[in-house]
C-alpha positions as CSV (number, residue, x, y, z in Angstrom):
1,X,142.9,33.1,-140.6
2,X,139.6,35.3,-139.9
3,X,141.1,38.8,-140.0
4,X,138.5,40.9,-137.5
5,X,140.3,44.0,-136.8
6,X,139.8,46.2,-140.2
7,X,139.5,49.2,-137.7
8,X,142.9,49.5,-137.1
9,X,144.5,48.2,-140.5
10,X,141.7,46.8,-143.3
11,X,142.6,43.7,-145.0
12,X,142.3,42.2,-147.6
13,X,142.9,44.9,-150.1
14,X,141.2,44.8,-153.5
15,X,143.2,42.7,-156.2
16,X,143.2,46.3,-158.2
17,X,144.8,48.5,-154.8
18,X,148.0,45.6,-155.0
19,X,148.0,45.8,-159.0
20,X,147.5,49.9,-159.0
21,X,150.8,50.1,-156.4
22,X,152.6,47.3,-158.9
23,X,151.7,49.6,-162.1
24,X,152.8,52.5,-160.3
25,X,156.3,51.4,-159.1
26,X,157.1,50.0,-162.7
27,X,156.4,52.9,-164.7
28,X,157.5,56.9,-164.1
29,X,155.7,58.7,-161.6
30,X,152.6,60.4,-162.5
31,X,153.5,63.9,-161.1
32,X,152.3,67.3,-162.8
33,X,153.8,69.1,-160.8
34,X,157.7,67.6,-160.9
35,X,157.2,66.3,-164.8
36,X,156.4,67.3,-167.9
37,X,153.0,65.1,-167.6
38,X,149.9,67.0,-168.4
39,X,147.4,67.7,-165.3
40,X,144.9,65.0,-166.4
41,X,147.8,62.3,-165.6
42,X,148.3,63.1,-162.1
43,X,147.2,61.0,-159.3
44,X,147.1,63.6,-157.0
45,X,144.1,65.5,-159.0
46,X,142.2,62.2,-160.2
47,X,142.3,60.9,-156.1
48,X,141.7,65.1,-155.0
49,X,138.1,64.5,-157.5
50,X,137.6,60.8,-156.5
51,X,137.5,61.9,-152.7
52,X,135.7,64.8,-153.3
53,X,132.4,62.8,-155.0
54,X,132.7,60.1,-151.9
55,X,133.1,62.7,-149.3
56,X,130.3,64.9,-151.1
57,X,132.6,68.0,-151.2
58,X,132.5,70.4,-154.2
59,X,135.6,72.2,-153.6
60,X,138.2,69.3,-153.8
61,X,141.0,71.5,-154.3
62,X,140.6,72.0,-150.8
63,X,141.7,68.4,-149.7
64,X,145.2,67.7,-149.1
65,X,147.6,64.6,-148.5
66,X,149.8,63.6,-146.4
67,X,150.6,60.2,-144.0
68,X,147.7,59.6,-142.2
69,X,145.2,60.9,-140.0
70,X,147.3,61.8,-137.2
71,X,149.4,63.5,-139.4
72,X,146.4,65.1,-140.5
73,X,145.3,66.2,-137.2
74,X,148.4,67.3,-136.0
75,X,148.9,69.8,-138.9
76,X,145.2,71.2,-138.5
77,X,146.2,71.6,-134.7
78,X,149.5,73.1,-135.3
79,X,148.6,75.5,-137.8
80,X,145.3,77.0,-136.0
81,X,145.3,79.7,-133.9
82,X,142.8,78.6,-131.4
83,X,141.1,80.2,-128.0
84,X,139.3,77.1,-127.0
85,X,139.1,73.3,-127.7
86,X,136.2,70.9,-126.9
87,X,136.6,67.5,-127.5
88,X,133.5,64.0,-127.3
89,X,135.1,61.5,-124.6
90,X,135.0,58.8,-127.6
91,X,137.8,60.7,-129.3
92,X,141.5,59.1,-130.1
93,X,144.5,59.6,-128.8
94,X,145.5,61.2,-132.2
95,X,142.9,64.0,-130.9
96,X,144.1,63.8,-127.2
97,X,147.2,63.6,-127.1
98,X,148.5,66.8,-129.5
99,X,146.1,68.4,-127.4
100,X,147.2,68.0,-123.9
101,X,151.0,67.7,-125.1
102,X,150.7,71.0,-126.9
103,X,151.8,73.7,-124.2
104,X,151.6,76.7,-126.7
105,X,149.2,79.6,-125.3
106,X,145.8,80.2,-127.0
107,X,144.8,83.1,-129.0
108,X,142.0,84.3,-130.4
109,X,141.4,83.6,-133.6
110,X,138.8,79.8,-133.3
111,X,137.3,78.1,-131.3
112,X,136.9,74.0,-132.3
113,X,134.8,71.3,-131.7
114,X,136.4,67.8,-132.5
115,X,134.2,64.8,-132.5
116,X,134.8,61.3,-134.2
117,X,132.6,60.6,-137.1
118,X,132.4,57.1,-135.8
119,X,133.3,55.7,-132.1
120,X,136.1,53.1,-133.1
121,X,135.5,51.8,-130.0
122,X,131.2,51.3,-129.7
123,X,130.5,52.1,-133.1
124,X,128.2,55.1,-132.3
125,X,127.8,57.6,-135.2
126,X,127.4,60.9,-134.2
127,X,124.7,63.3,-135.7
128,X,127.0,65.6,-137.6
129,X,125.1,67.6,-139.2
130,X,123.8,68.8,-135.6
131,X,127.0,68.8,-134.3
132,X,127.7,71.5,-136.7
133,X,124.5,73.2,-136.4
134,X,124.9,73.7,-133.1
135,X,128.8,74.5,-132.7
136,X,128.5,77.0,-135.6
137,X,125.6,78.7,-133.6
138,X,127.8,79.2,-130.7
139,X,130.7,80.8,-133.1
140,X,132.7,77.3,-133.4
141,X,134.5,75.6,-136.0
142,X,134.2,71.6,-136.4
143,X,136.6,69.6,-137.0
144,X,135.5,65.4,-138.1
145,X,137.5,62.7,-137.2
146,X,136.6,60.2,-140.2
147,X,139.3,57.5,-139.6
148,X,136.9,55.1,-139.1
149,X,133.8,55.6,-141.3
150,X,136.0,57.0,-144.3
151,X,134.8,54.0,-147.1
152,X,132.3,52.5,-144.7
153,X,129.7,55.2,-143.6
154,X,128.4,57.9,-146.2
155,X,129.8,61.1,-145.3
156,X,128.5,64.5,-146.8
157,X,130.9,67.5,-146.0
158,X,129.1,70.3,-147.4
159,X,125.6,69.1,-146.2
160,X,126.6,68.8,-142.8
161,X,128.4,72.0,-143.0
162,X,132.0,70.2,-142.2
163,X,135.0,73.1,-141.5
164,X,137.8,70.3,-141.2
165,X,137.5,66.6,-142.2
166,X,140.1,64.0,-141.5
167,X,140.6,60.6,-143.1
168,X,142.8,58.0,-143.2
169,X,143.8,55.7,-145.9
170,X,144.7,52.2,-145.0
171,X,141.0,51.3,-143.4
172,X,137.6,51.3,-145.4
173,X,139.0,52.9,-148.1
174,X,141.2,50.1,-148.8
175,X,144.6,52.4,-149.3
176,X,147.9,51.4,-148.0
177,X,149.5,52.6,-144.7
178,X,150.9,55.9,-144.7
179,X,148.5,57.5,-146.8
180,X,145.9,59.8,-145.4
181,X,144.8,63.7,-145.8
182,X,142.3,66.2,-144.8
183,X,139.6,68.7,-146.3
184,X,139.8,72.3,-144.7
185,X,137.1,74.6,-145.8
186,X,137.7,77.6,-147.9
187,X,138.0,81.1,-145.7
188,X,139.9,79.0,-142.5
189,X,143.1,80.2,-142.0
190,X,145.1,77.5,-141.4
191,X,149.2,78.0,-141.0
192,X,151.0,75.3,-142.5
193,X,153.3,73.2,-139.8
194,X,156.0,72.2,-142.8
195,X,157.8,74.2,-145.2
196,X,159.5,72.8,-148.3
197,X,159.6,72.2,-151.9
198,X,156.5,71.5,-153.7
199,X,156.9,72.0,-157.2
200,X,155.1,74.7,-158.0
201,X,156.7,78.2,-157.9
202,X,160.5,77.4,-156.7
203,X,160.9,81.3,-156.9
204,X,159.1,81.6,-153.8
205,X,160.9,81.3,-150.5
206,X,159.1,83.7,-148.0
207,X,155.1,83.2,-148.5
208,X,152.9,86.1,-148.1
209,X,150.4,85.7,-144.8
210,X,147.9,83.4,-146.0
211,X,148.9,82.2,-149.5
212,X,150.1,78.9,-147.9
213,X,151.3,75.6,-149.3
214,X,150.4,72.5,-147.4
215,X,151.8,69.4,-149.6
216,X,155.5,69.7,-149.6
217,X,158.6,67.3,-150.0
218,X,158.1,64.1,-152.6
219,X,154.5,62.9,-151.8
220,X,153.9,59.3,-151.4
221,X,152.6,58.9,-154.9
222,X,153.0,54.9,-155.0
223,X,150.7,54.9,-151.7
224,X,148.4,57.4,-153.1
225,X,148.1,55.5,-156.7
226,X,146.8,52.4,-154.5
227,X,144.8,54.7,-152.1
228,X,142.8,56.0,-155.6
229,X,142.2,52.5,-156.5
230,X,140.9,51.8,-153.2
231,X,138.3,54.8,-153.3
232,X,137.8,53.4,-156.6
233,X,136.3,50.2,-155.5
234,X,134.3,51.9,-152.9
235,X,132.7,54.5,-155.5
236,X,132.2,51.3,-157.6
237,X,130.3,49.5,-155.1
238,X,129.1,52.2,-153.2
239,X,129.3,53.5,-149.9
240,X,125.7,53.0,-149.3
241,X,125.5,49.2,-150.5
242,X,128.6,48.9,-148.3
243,X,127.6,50.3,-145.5
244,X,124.3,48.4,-144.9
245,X,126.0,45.2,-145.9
246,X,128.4,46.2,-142.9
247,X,125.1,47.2,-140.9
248,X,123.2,43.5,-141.1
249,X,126.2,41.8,-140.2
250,X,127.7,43.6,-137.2
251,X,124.2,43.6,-135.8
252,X,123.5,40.1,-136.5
253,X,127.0,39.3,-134.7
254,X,125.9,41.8,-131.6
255,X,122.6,39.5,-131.2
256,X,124.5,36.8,-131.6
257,X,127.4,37.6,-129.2
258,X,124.4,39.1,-126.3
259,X,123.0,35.6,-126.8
260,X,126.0,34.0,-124.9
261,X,125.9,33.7,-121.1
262,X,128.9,35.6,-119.7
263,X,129.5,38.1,-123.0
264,X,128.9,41.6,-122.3
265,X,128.4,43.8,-125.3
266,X,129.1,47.4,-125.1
267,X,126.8,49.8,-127.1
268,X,125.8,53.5,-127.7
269,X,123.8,52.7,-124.4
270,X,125.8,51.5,-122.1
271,X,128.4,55.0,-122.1
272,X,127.5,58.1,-120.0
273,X,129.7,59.7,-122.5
274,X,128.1,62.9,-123.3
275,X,128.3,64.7,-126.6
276,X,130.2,68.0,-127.1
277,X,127.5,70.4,-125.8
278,X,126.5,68.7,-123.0
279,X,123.5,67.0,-124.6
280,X,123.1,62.8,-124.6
281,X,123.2,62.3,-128.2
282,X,120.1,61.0,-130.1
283,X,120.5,58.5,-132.6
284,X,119.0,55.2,-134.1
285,X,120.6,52.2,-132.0
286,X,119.8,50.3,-135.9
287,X,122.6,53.1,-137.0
288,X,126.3,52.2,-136.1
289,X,129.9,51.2,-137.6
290,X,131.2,48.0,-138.0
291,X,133.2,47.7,-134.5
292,X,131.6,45.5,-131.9
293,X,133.9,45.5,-128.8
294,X,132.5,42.9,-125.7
295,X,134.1,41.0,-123.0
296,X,134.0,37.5,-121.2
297,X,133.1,37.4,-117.3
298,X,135.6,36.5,-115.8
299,X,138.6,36.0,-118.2
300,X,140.9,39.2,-119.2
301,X,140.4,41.1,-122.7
302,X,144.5,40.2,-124.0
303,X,143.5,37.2,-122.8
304,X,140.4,36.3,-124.9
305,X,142.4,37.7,-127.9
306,X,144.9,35.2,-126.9
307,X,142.4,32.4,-126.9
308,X,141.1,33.6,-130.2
309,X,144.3,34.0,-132.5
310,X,145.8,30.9,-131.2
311,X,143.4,28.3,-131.1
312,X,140.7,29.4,-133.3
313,X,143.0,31.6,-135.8
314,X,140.7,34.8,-135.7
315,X,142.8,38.1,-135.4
316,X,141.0,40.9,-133.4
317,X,142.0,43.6,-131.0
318,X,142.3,44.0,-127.1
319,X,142.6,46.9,-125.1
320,X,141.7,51.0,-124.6
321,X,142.0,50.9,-128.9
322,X,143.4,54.3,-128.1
323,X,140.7,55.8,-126.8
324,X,141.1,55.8,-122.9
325,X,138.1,58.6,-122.1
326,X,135.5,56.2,-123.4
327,X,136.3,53.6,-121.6
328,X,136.4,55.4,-118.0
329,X,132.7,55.9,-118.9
330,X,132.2,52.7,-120.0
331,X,133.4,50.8,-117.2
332,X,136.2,49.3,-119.0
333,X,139.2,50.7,-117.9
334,X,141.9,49.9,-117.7
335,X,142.1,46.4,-119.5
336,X,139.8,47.8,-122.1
337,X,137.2,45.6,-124.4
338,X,137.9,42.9,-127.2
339,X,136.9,44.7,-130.4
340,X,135.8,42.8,-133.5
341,X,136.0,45.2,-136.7
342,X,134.3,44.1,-140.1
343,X,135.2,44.9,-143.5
344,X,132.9,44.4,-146.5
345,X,135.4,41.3,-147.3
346,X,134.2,39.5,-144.1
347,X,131.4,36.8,-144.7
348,X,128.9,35.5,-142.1
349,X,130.5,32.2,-141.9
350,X,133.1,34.3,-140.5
351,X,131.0,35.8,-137.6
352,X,129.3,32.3,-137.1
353,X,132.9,31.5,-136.6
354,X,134.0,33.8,-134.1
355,X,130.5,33.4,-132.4
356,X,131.0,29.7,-131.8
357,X,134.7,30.2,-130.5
358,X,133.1,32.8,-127.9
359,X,130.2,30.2,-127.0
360,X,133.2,27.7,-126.5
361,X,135.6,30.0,-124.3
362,X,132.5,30.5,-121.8
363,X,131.4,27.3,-121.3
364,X,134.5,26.1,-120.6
365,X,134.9,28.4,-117.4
């Protein structure tokens, strides 16, 4: 099997995520908080400080954990006391849909920008660090979808001038599923959505406006363990290295897959989609994530997927990929695009692989 859709679930993991989860399940939690362990044995700091040099953040106290980033997002969501909300059109439906399903009134505390570090449906990287210039100029906060450039894309929080990052676990940063988490800065007041034990200070029931808690109930410490080891092996190799590797081979596939007669490609350029403010975005078409998402003339996305996995055994993605607003300005809707996803596992043999199967598929219409 060619496994092409590492944007929704990577694979395969490191040897050392599968023997870190192993290790952990055998042997007594590493917990601070609910042992007698000493500090320097919990996971939970060691993956807070391993995050914190990926992400570039200085205050990694600030990052917390829970099951993934729609958890994430619908905690941020639920515990900010917003006036407005302006979300990019490439957003996911973890973004959209707590937003128009959330029928509490607004106050007037924030106003938030959300915008996806990386388009899981084109690829496009947005220029964050304008993003946040600009929003913060107009009295916003920003909030960074990094689900899929987490591992993949260098990300640098407090260069940008990040207020909320999201992440998941189980894509680039090699991490099982149901781990993910979230960085909030320092000074936002964010109400947590759960309440429970947490190990710290059981003499506290009632918490004092603002000194909030926001990891509580048994955290998933056998997840997180292979989620550390994940980041691991990215800090190891580097996020840079990884990223360009990932960079010369999606574009090598997108020259590749335009080359075909009937295969439509869809890029940064082909989407109306305007940024937050109104502005096109500016960027580098030679800058973009690992996602290629294209379609055959004449023949249906589930199709082509069909083709693919069964008689060429390569495993991508069909569809909206979640995202439906993008695709209304890219013409797509409402069968959506076939998306190839790469991970630094994938080889060009791979690509030349699916290429060929493509080239196939449209000459035999």
């Amino acid at each position: 099997m060619i496994y092409l859709n590492n944007a929704a679930t990577s694979y395969p993991k490191p040897p050392s995520v599968v023997q870190a989860m192993t290790e952990a399940l055998e042997h007594a939690p590493k917990s601070a908080l609910r042992s007698n362990l000493t500090d320097s044995d919990n996971v939970l700091t060691g993956l807070r400080q391993q995050l914190g040099r990926l992400f570039h953040i200085n205050d990694w106290n600030r990052i917390f954990f829970c099951s993934s980033a729609t958890d994430a997002i619908n905690r941020v969501l639920g515990g900010l006391r917003l006036s407005t909300i302006e979300v990019s059109r490439d957003n996911h439906n973890s973004v959209l849909r707590p937003l128009m399903n959330d029928t509490r009134p607004r106050t007037s505390h924030f106003a938030l920008t959300i915008v996806p570090h990386c388009s899981n449906v084109t690829g496009e990287i947005h220029n964050i660090k304008r993003v946040c210039q600009e929003a913060h100029a107009l009295g916003r906060i920003v909030m960074v979808d990094a689900a899929q450039s987490a591992g993949s894309i260098p990300i640098d929080v407090d260069g940008w001038g990040v207020d909320i990052l999201v992440f998941t676990g189980h894509k680039a940063l090699f991490g099982p599923t149901g781990t993910g988490g979230y960085y909030v800065r320092r000074g936002i007041d964010l109400r947590p959505t759960q309440f429970g034990g947490t190990g710290r200070d059981s003499s506290i029931i009632r918490y004092e406006e603002g000194d909030w808690e926001y990891e509580v109930g048994t955290q998933n410490l056998v997840g997180l363990t292979g989620l550390s080891a994940g980041v691991a092996y990215v800090l190891q190799r580097g996020v840079e290295n990884i990223y360009h590797h990932l960079l010369e081979e999606t574009l090598w596939l997108i020259k590749a897959l335009k080359s075909i007669k009937g295969v439509r490609v869809y890029e940064r350029s082909d989407s109306k989609r305007l940024n937050s403010f109104g502005l096109m975005e500016e960027g580098n078409e030679e800058q973009r994530g690992s996602v290629v998402s294209f379609n055959i003339e004449g023949l249906k996305p589930s199709d082509v997927g069909y083709i693919l996995q069964n008689s060429y055994g390569i495993t991508v993605r069909t569809g909206l990929h979640c995202a439906p607003l993008i695709h209304e300005d890219l013409g797509t809707a409402p069968l959506g695009t076939v998306r190839a996803s790469l991970s630094c596992f994938n080889t060009r043999a791979d690509l030349e692989t699916l290429v060929d199967a493509v080239s196939n598929i449209t000459s035999s219409l």
